[in-house]
LUMKE-852226 format. One line per 4 residues: number of its first residue (from 1); for each residue x, y, z of C-alpha. Coordinates in Angstrom, 2 decimals, decimal comma. Example, Ala and Ser with C-alpha at 12.3 -4.5 7.8 and 13.67 -1.06 7.14 Angstrom:
// LUMKE-852226
1> 12,30:-4,50:7,80; 13,67:-1,06:7,14;
This chain:
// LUMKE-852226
1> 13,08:14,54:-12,68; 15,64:12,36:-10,56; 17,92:13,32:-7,89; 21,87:12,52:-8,51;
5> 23,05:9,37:-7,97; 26,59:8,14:-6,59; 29,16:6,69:-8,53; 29,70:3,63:-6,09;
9> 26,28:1,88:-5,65; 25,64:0,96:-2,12; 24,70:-2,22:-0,76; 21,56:-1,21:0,98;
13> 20,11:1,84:-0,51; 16,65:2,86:-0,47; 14,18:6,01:0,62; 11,50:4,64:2,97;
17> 9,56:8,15:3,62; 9,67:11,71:2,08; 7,51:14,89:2,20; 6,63:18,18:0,34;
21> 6,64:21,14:2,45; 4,83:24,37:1,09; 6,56:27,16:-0,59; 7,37:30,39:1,79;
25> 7,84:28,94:5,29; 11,76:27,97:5,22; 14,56:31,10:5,46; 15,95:32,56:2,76;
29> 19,38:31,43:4,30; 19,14:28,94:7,06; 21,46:29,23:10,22; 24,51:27,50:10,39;
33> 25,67:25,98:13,50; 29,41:26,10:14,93; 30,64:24,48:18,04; 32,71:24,66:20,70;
37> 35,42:22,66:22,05; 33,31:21,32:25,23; 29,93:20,80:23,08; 31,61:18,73:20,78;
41> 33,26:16,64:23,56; 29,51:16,51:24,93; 27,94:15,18:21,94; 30,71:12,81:21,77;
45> 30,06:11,47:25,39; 26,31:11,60:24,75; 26,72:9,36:21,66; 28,85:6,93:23,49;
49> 26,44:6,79:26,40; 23,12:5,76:24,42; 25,13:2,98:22,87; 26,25:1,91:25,96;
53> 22,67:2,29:27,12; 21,22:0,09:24,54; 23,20:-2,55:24,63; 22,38:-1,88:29,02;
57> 19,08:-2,16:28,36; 19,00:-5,69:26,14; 18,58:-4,02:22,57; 21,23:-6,12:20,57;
61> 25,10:-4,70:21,04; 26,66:-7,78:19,66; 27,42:-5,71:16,91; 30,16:-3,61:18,08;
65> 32,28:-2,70:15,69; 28,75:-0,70:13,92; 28,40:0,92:16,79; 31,81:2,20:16,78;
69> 31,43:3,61:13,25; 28,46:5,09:14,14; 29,96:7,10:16,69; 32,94:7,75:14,63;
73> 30,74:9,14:11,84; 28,97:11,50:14,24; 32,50:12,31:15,49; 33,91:13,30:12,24;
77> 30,95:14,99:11,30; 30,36:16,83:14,49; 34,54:17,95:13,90; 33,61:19,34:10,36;
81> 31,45:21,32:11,64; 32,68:22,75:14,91; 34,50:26,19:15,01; 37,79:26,62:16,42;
85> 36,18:29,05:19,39; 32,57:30,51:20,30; 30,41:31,02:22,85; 26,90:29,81:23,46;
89> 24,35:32,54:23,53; 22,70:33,77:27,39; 19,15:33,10:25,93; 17,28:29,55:25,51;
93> 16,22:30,48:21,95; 13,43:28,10:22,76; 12,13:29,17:25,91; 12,91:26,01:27,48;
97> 15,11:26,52:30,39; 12,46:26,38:32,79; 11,11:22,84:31,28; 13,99:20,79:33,30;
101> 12,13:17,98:35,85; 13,61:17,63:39,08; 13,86:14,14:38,51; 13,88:11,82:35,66;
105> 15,24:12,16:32,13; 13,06:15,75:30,33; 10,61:14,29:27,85; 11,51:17,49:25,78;
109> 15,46:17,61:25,58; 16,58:21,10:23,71; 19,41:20,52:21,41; 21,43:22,63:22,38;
113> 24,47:22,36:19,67; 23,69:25,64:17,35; 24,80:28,71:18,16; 23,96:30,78:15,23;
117> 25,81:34,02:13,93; 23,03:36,16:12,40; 25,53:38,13:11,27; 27,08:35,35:8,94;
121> 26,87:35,84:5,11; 27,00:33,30:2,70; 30,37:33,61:1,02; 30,80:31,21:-2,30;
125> 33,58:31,90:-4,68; 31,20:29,84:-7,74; 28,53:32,35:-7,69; 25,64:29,42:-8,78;
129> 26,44:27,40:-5,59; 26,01:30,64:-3,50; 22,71:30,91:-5,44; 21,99:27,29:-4,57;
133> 22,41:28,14:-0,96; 19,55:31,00:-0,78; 15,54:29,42:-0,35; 13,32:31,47:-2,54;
137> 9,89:31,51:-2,01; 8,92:30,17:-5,38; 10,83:26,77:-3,71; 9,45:24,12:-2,11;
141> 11,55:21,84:0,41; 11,21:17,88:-0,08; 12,24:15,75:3,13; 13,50:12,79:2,04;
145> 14,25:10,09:4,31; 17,82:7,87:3,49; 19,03:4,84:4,19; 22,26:4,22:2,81;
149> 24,11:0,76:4,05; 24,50:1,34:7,81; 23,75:5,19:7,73; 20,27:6,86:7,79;
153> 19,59:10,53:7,38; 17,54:13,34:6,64; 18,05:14,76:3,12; 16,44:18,30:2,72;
157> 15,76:18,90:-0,98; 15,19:22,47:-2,56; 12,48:22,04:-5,86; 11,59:24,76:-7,96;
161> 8,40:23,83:-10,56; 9,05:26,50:-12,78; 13,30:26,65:-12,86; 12,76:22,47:-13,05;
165> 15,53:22,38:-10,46; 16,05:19,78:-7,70; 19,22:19,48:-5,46; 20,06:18,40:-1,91;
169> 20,14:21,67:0,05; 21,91:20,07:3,36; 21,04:16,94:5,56; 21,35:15,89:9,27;
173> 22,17:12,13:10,40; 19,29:10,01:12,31; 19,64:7,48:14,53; 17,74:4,97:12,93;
177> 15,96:4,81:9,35; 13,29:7,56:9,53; 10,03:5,60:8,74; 8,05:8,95:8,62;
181> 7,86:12,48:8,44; 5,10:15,22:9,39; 5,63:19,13:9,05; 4,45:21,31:11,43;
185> 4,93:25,23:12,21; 4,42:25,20:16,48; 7,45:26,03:17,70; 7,45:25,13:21,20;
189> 9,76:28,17:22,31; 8,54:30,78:20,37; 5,29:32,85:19,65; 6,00:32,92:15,81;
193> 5,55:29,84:13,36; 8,63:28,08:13,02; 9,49:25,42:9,89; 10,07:22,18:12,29;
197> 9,47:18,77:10,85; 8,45:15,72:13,25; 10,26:12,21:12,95; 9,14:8,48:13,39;
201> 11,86:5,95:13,34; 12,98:2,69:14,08; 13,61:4,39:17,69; 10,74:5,27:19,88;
205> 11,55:8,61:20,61; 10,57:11,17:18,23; 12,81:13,23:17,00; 11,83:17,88:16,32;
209> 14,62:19,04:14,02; 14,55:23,40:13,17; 14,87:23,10:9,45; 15,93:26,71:9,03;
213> 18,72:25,27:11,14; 21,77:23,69:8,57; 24,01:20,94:9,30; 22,36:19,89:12,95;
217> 23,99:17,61:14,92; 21,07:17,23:17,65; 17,01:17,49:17,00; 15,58:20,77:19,04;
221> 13,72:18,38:21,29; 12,65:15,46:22,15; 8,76:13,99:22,56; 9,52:10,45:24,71;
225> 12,25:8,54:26,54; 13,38:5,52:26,44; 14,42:5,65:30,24; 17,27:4,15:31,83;
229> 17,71:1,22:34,37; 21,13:2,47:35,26; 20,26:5,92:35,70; 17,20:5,33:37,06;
233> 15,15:7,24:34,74; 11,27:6,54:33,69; 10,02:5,52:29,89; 7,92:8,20:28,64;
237> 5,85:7,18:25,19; 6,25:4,70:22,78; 7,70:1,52:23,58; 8,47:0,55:19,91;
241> 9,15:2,59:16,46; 7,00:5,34:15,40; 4,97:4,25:12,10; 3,06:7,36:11,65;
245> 3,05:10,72:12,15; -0,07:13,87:11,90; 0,03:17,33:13,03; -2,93:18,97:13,70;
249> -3,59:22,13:11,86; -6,07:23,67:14,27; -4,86:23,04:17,77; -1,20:23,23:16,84;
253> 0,24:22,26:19,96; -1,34:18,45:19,12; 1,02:16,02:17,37; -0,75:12,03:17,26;
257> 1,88:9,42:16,48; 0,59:5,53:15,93; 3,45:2,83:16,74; 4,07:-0,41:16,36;
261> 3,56:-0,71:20,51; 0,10:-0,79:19,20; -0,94:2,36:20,65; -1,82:6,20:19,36;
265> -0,39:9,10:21,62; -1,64:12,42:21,48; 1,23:14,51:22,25; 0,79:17,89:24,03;
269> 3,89:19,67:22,28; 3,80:22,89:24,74; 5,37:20,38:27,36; 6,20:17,59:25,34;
273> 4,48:15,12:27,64; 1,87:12,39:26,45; -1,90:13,98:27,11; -3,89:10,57:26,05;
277> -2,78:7,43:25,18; -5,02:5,43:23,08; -4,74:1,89:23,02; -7,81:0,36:21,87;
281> -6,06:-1,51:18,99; -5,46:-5,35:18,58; -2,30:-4,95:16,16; 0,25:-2,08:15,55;
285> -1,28:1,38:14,20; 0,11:1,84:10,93; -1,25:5,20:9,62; -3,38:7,84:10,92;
289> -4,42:11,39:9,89; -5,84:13,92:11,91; -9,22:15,39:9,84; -8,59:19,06:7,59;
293> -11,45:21,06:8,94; -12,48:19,30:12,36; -9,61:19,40:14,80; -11,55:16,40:17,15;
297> -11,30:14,07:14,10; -8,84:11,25:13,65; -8,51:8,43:11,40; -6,44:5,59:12,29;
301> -5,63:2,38:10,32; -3,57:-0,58:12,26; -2,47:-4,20:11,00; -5,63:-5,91:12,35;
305> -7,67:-4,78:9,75; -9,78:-1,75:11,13; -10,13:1,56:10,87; -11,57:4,21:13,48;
309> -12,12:7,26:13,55; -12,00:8,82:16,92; -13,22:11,84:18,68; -10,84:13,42:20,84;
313> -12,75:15,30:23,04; -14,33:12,43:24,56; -11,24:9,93:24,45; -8,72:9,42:27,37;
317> -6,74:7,21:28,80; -9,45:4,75:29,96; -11,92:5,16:27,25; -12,48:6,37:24,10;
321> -15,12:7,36:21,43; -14,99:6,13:17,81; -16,65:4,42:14,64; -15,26:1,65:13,24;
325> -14,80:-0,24:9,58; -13,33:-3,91:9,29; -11,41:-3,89:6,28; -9,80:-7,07:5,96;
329> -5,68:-7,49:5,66; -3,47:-4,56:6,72; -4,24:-1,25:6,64; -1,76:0,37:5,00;
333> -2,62:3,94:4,52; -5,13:6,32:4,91; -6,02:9,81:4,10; -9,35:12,33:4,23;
337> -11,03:13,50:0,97; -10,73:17,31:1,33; -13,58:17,95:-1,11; -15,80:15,53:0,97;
341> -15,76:16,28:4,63; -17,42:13,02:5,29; -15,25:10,53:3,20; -12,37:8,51:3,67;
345> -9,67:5,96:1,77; -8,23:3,21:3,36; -5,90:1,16:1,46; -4,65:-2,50:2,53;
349> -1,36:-4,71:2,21; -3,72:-6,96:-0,18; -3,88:-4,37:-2,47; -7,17:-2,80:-2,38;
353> -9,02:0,46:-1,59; -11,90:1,15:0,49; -13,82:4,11:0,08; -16,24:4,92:3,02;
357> -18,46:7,75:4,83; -18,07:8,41:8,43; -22,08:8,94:8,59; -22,46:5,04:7,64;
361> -20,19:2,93:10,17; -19,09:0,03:9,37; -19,84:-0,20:5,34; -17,83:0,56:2,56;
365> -19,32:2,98:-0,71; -17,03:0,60:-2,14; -13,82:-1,09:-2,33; -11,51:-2,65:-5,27;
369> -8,56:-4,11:-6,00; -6,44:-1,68:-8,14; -2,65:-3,39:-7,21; -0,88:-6,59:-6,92;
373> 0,75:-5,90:-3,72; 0,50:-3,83:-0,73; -0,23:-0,20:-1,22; 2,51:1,68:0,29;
377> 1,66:5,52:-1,24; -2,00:6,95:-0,52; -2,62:10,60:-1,85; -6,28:12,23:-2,36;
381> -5,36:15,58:-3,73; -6,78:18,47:-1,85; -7,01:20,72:-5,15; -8,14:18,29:-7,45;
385> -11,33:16,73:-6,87; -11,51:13,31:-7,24; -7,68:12,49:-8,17; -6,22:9,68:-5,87;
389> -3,01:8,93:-6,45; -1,57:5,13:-5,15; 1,59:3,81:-5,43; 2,30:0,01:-4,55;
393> 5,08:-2,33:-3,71; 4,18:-4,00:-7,10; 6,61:-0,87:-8,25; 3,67:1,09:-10,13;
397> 2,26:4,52:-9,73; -1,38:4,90:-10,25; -3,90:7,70:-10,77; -7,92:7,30:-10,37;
401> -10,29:9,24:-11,10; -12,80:8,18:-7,92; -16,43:9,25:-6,10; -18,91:8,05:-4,04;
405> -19,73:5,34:-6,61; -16,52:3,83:-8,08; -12,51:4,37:-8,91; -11,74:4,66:-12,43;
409> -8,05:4,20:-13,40; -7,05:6,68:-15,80; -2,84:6,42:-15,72; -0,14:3,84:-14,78;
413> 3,50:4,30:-15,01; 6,45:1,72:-13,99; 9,20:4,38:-12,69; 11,66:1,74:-12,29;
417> 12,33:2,44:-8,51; 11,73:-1,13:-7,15; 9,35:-1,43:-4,77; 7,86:2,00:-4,35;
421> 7,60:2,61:-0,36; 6,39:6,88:-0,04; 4,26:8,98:-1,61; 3,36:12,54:-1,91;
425> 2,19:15,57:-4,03; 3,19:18,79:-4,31; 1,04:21,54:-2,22; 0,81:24,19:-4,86;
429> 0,96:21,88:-8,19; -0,90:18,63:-7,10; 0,07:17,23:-10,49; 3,87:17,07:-9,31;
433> 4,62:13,56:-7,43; 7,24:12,39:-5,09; 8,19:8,64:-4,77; 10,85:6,80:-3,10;
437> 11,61:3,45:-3,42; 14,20:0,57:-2,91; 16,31:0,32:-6,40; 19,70:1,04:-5,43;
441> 20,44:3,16:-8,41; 17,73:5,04:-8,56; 15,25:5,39:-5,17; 13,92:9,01:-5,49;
445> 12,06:11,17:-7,87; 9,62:14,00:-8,74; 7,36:13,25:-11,72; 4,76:15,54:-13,65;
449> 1,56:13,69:-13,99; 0,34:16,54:-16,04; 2,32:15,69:-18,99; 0,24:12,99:-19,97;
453> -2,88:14,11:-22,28; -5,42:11,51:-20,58; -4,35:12,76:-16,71; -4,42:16,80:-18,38;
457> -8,10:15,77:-19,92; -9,54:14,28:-17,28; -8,09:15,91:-13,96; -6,55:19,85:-15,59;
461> -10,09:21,67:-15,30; -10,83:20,54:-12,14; -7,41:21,71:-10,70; -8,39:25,02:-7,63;
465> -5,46:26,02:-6,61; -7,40:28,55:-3,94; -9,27:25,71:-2,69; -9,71:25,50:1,06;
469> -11,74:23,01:2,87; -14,92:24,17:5,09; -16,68:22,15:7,64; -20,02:22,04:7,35;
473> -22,99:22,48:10,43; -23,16:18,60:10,03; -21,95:16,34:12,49; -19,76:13,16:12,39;
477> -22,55:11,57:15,35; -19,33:9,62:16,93; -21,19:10,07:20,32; -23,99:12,15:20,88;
481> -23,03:15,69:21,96; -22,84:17,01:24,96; -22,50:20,68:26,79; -19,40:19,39:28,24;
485> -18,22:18,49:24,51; -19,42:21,89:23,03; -16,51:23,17:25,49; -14,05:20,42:25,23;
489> -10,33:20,26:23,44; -8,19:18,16:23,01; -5,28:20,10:25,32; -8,09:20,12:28,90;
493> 5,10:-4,79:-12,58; 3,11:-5,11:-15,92; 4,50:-1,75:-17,63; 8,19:-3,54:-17,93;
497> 9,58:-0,71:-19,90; 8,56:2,23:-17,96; 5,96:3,26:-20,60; 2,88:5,14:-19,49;
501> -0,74:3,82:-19,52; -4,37:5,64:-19,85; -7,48:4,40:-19,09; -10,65:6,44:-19,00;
């Protein structure tokens, strides 16, 4: 299943991150914004302002004439949109309005473009595009991240498994290309879940966008600053792009984000500030996942070769608590096996995997080389024991059938995307897989695994779809506990015509 393509092919074209969201969390009919005469004169300003600021600040202006089509994009865009009156509504629909600092720039900046009508209904005079419109719950949203020439965006994609229907829902324009993407449902102005997704870009700053919110022109907040010489305003976070993005599940108000600054911040989202900043890394921190059952867990993997796994309770600023594995290469990606509260994959820009256990520091189970290049796409299904799915900038999707004592390759397909950059499988149907890649005529599509009699053989029986992980009475033994920790948290190309291949 492929998404539509353009007539025109662009020059630069490709999808460098994407994610499934679960079914149920998005609105049946997401807002829509409108805007006034003075906010769209404000975002107009604003725009105009940051590029001025850039180019202020040293980052590279020389190229003008970009810069002024950027701005004119937003421009037009932010005119299509805006209403020809309106009024913004007397409450902060966040909660935010008593979050602004006396001085300096607000790590947490509200957008503050929507004013939604609650009362507007979805009027189509084609009766299937109206359809289109409405978010069922049998749907799940795909975030797929866009680079198109000089323009990156957010692409928010409605699939349906059983209807076999994929389309682009709506979209919102990023500053930079969005090199990843984490979902999470802490609002910071509300007691109710929200559907907000976090992105990492080229930027910094990381960007909170309301995704029951359509056609935003500005993210909800803000977690960082770049700061500002000429208006004498601090940096807050990162000091370079955002590579990698994790939410954690069980204190919600944590988001971790690894940079290419070389550093991990653990963001405190219920006042957007930085509570630690890790920085015991000697190159930038590539990937990182926060564990599924213990919330004190997280695995990071950097370009020096290692991977840690800290304990948050006992890191700060100054110090910090972790095991450690040297890998060799780059760590590309890594990700916890569900089924195995103790296990981990690492995979590296050379190509291989590394399979380890978090009770044995420093040694690998194992480790093999299963591509020819880098792997870019890491995916342990939580449902299906044992099914890792890789996919590599060699342009070939993978699927092994792994444990504690090997990886056994059991399908191979050549999608004909280029060099495949994102991967990711669907939360309710593991055997449904996202990929984006670089071809310029086709970068982006959703493939059924399970169609394949080897994959339905081998993986189909062991497929729980009420599987939930459960941490065990075990401990990880990252430092030895202490009555002070028992309190603690963290807030105080060989298949050239696309054919499939089995192995068993």
């Amino acid at each position: 299943m492929d998404s539509d393509q353009e007539d025109e092919v662009p020059n630069v074209n490709f999808v460098p991150s994407l994610l499934f969201i679960k079914r149920g969390v998005a609105k049946a009919n997401p807002d829509k914004v409108t805007l006034t005469p003075a906010e769209l004169a404000r975002i107009i300003n604003e725009t105009r302002d940051d590029l001025e600021e850039n180019g202020a600040n040293g980052i590279d202006s020389s190229d003008d004439e970009e810069n002024e089509d950027s701005a004119a994009r937003l421009a037009s865009r932010a005119q299509d949109q805006a209403g020809a009156s309106g009024s913004r509504p007397e409450g902060d629909e966040f909660g935010f309005e008593n979050y602004e600092q006396e001085s300096g720039e607000p790590v947490v900046r509200l957008g503050s473009v929507a004013v939604v009508d609650p009362e507007e209904n979805i009027q189509d005079e084609d009766d299937s595009e109206a359809e289109d419109e409405i978010i069922k719950p049998t749907d799940n949203l795909i975030l797929v991240g866009h680079v198109q020439n000089d323009s990156a965006s957010m692409e928010v994609y409605v699939f349906n498994d059983d209807e076999g229907s994929l389309y682009v829902h709506h979209d919102f324009l990023l500053p930079s290309p969005p090199l990843c993407i984490e979902w999470l449902s802490f609002d910071p102005g509300s007691d109710k879940p929200g559907n907000i997704c976090a992105i990492g870009c080229m930027d910094p700053v990381i960007t909170l966008w309301d995704l029951d919110i359509q056609d935003s022109l500005e993210p909800v907040c803000k977690l960082g600053s770049k700061g500002s010489r000429k208006k004498n305003k601090p940096k807050v976070g990162h000091s370079d792009a955002v590579l990698d993005l994790s939410w954690n599940k069980h204190l919600d108000h944590i988001l971790a984000s690894g940079s290419v600054d070389q550093s991990v911040i653990l963001w405190d989202m219920e006042d957007g500030t930085p509570h630690t900043i890790i920085k015991e890394f000697g190159e930038k921190v590539q990937t990182l996942a926060f564990h599924p059952t213990r919330a004190e867990g997280l695995l990071v993997g950097s370009c020096d070769g290692m991977v840690k796994v800290f304990d948050c309770r006992t890191t700060t600023n100054d110090s910090a608590s972790f095991l450690s594995w040297t890998l060799g290469g780059e760590v590309e990606r890594v990700c916890w096996n569900h089924h195995s509260e103790f296990h981990f994959v690492a995979s590296t820009n050379e190509g291989r995997i590394h399979y380890c256990d978090v009770r044995r520091p420093g040694e690998t189970l194992w480790s093999k080389e299963v591509h020819e290049k880098e792997i870019t796409g890491l995916v342990l299904s939580s449902k299906v024991r044992g099914m890792l799915s890789t996919a590599s900038a060699d342009g070939t999707l993978k699927l092994w059938d792994i444990d504690e004592e090997d990886a056994r390759l059991v399908y191979k397909k050549n999608p004909k995307m280029g060099v495949l950059q994102c991967l990711d499988e669907c939360p309710e149907n593991p055997f449904m897989l996202a990929m984006g890649g670089d071809l310029k005529t086709k970068n982006f599509s959703v493939v059924n695994v399970l169609d394949n009699d080897v994959v339905s053989n081998v993986f189909k029986a062991r497929f729980d779809p009420s599987y939930q992980p459960v941490a065990s009475e075990e401990r990880m033994n990252i430092e030895p506990p202490t009555e002070a920790m028992e309190d603690a948290s963290i807030s105080d190309d060989d298949d050239q015509d696309g054919d499939d291949e089995n192995e068993v």
